[in-house]
N, C-alpha and C positions, 0 to 999 in steps of 0.2 A: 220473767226473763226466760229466754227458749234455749232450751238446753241442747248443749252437740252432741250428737248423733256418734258413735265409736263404729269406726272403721269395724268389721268382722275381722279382720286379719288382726289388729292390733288386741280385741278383745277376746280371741282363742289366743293369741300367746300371752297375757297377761291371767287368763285362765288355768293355763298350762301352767306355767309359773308358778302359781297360788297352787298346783296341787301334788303335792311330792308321796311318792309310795308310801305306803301305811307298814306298818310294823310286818314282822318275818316270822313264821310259822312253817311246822317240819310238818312232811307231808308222803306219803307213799307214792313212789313212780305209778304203781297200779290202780295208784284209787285217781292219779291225773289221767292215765290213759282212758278211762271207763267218765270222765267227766266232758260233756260236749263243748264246755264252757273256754274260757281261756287262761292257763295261769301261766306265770312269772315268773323267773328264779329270782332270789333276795341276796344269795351271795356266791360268789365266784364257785365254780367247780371244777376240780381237776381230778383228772383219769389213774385209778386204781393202780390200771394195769397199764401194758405196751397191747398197743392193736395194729397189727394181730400177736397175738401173744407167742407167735412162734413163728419161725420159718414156714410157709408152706405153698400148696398150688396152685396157680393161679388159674390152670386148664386141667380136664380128665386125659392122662396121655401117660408118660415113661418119664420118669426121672434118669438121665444119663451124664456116663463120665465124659470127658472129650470125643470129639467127632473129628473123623477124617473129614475134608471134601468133596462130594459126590453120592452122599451116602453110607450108612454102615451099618452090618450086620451083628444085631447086637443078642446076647444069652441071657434071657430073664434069668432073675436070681430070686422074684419076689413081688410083693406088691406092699403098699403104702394106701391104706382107706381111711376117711374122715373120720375123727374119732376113735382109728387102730391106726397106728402108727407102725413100723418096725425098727430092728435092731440092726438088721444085713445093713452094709456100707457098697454102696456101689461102688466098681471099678471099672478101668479102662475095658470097652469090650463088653460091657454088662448094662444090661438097664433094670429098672424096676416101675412098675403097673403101676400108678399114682392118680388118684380120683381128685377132683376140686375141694379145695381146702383140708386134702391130706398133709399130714408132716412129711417135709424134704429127709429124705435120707442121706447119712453123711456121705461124702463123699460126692455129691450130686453137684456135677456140672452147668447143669442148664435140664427145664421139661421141655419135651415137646410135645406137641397137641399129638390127637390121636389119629387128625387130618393131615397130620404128613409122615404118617409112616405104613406100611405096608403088613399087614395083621394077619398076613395068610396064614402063618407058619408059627402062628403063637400058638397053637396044641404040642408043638414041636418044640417049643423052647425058646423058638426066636422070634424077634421083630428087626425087620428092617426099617432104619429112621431114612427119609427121602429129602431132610434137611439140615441143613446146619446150623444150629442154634446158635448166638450168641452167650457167654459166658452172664449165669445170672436169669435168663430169660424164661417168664410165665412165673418166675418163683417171687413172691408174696414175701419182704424182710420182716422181720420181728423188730415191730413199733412204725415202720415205712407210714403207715396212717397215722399212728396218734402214741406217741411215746410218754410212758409211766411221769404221771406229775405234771404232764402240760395240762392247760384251762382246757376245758371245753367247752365248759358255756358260761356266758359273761352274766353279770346282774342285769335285769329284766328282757334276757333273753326268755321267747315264750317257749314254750316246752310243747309244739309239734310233736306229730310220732316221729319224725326223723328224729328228731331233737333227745326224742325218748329212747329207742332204738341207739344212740350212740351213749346215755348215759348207764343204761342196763350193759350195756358191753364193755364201759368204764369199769364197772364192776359197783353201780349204784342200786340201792335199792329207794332211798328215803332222800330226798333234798330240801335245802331253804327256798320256798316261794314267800312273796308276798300275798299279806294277809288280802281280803277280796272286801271290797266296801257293804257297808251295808246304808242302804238307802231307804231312808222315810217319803213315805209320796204322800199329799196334802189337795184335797181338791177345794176348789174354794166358791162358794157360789148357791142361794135359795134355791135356785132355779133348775137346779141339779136334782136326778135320781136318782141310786143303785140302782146296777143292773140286775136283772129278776122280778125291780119293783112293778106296781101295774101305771102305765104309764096313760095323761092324757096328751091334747095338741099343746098342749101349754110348758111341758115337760122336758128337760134336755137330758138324757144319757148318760155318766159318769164316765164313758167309754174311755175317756183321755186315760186317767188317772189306770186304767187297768192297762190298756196300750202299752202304755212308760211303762208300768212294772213289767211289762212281757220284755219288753227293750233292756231293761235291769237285769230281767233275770237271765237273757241271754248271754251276755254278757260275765256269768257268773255271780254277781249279785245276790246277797241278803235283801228281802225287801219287806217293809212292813207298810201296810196300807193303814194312814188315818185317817179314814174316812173323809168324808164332805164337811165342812166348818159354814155354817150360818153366815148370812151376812150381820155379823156383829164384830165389834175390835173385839171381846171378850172371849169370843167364839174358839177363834183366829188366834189369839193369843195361847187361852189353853191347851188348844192341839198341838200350837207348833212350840209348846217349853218342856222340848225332849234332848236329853244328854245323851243317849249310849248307841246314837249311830255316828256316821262320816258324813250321809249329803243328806240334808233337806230340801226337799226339791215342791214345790206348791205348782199349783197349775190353777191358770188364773186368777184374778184380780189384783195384778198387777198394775193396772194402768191407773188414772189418776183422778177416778168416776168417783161418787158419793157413796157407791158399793163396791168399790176395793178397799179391801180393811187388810191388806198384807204388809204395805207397807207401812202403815201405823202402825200394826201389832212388831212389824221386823224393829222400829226403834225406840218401840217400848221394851222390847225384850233386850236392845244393846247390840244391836248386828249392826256393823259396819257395811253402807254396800259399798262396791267398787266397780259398777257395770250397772246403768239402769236402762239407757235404749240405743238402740244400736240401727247402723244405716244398712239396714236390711229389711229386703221381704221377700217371703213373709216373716214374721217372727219379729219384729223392729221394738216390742215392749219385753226384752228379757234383763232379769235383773241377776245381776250375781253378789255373791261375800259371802261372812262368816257369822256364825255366832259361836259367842262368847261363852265356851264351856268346859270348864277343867282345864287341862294340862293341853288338850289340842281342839280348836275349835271346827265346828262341825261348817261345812261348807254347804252354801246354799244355794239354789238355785230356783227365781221365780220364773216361773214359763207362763206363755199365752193362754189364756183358755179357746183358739179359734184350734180346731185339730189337726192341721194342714202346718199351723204354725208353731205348737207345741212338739210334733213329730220332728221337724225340719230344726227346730232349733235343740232339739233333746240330740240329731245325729251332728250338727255341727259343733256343738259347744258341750252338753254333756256327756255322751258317747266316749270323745279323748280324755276328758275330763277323769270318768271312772276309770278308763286304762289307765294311764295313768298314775291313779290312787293304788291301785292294782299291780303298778310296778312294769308295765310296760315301757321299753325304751322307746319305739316307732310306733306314735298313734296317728302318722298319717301316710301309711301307707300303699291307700288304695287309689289313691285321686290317679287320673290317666287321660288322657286325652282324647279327643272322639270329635269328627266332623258334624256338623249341624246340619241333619237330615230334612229338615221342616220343608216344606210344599214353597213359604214365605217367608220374609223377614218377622224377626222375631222383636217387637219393640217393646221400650221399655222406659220410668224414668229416671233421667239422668243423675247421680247421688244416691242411690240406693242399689246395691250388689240383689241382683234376684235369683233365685233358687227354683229354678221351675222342676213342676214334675216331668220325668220324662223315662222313655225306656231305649235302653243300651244295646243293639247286636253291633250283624257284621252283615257289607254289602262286599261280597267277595274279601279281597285280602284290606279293605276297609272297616274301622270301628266307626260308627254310626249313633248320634243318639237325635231321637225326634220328640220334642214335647209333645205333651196330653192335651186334651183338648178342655181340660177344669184347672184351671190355675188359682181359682177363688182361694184365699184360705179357710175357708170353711167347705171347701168340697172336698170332702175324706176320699170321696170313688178316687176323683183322682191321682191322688197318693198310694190308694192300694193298688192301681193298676201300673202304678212305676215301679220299675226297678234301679232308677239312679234319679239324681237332681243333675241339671246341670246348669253350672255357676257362670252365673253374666255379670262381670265385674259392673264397679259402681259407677263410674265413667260411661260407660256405653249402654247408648239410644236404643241403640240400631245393630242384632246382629244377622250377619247375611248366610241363607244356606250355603254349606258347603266349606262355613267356616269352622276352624280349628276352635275349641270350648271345650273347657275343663270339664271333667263327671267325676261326681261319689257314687260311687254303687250304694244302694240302700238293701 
């Protein structure tokens, strides 16, 4: 009996679904900042303080009391610097020297910048101001940004240096992230080598399986590598009856040959799948679910062994997949729109959504993406010489240069 084929859209949000943040873990603002990786907040945070925590300048100029119209000549009394404040109180008639982000002085009317007043005669005592300020103006209120006890960043808000920079100003040192997954990688297949090994014509690479952990660990990722597994159920079984990670992820022998022993071993071991092939390509043999362990079951993931299709499906479906687990709220952030640059129609068949390789600029004030010239799923060049895929729904033959088409940057 011929099994349906899962939309990709239905089988990334049914993915998504299946994978809810992992547990919460306290963590140093500093040691997130110095981490190239991406993390998460776990639970709501709210500001210390009021920001800015005091009245102050918005411009380097004069803090002054009321202004005539047309001008007025005003009697320094003082000055006001970032980090020294003072005691004087201006008055009618009087101004005081005021740097950016100095404290206002009482009494203070309005600042004005240092571009509209007349600085000849400040050895002398005075400034002439050349404007009339509006009551309030250039002055910086206490809390105006971010007032004592509001949120400022939500649950799996990622923690950017902006993001950083506003919680250190909060008055945070230490926050709740979500915990980071850690992922088992499984290569499966005789015909495979370690990399280092001496290799002959007969030989294939393991290249996948390190690939994906680079992918992993970019992503911030624990990864443990278990090796290559024999073509034996027994093999296959032993490596893959591990409890103390989140994803299991195999790479190849999937599909439904007399040497894929993964999915025998997956229901000897009591994995439920819930995704076994999908109306795509490349990557059309991805398997997804669970195994069965402790308190929270470890999520699995079988990929392609062709490398075009194990890469392409590890950014479609595992990529959000770990954000995610990781506590991401937006894992699909990046998708954008771009003109189809190609020389010719780009054709294709009809029922399967295709993923070509391809690379992303700009033709003037146009986003532009042009496929590669290797769409094989086994032609690796081609994928490392793109910088996006761009997705040809599953419905269409036929797409026309100059057409509108969705891109992932990779």
């Amino acid at each position: 009996m011929k099994q349906d084929l899962t939309p990709v859209d239905v089988a990334r949000a049914h993915i998504l679904a299946a994978c809810g943040p992992l547990g919460v873990e306290r963590v140093a603002l500093s040691d997130v900042a110095l981490d190239p990786a991406p993390r998460f907040l776990g639970a709501p945070t709210a500001s210390t303080r009021n920001l800015p925590p005091f009245d102050n300048s918005a411009m380097d100029g004069y803090a002054v009391g009321p202004l005539e119209a047309g001008g007025s000549t005003l009697r320094l009394v003082g000055q006001s610097l970032a980090g020294h404040g003072t005691d004087v109180v201006v008055g009618a008639g009087e101004a005081i020297a005021i740097t950016t982000g100095a404290p206002i002085p009482r009494g203070t009317f309005a600042v004005v910048m240092r571009e509209q007043c007349d600085e000849s005669r400040v050895k002398e005592g005075v400034v002439v101001v050349t404007h009339v300020p509006k009551a309030g103006e250039h002055i910086r209120r206490t809390g105006e940004d971010v007032a004592r006890g509001r949120v400022v960043a939500g649950v799996g808000a990622r923690l950017t240096p902006a993001r950083l920079n506003l919680l250190w100003s909060a008055g945070h040192v230490a926050v709740d992230v979500v915990r980071r997954p850690t992922v088992a990688i499984l290569a499966s297949g005789d015909e495979l080598k370690e990399i280092g090994a001496a290799l002959t014509d007969d030989d294939v690479v393991n290249s996948n399986a390190w690939a994906i952990a680079a992918a992993c660990r970019r992503l911030g990722c624990q990864v443990r590598l278990l090796g290559i597994a024999s073509d034996t159920l027994e093999d296959h079984v032993r490596r893959m009856e591990i409890d103390d990670v989140d994803v299991l992820l195999t790479i190849g022998g999937v599909s439904v040959g007399s040497h894929d022993f993964v999915r025998p071993a997956l229901e000897q071991l009591g994995a439920e799948l819930t995704l076994w092939r999908l109306a795509m390509r490349p990557g059309k043999p991805l398997a997804f679910g669970a195994l069965p362990r402790g308190r929270r079951p470890v999520h699995f993931f079988g990929l392609p062994g062709n490398p075009v299709s194990a890469m392409v499906t590890f950014r479609l479906f595992v990529q959000p997949a770990l954000l995610r687990l990781a506590g991401a709220d937006a894992v699909d952030d990046e998708r954008r729109l771009a003109v189809l640059g190609d020389a010719r129609a780009f054709t294709k068949k009809a029922g399967l959504a295709f993923y070509a390789r391809a690379v992303i600029g700009r033709d003037g004030d146009r986003v532009v993406v042009t496929t590669v010239d290797r769409q094989g799923s086994g032609q690796i060049s081609g994928l490392a010489d793109a910088n996006a895929l761009a997705c040809f729904p599953a419905d269409a033959e036929r797409i026309e240069p100059g057409q509108l088409v969705e891109v992932l940057p990779l």
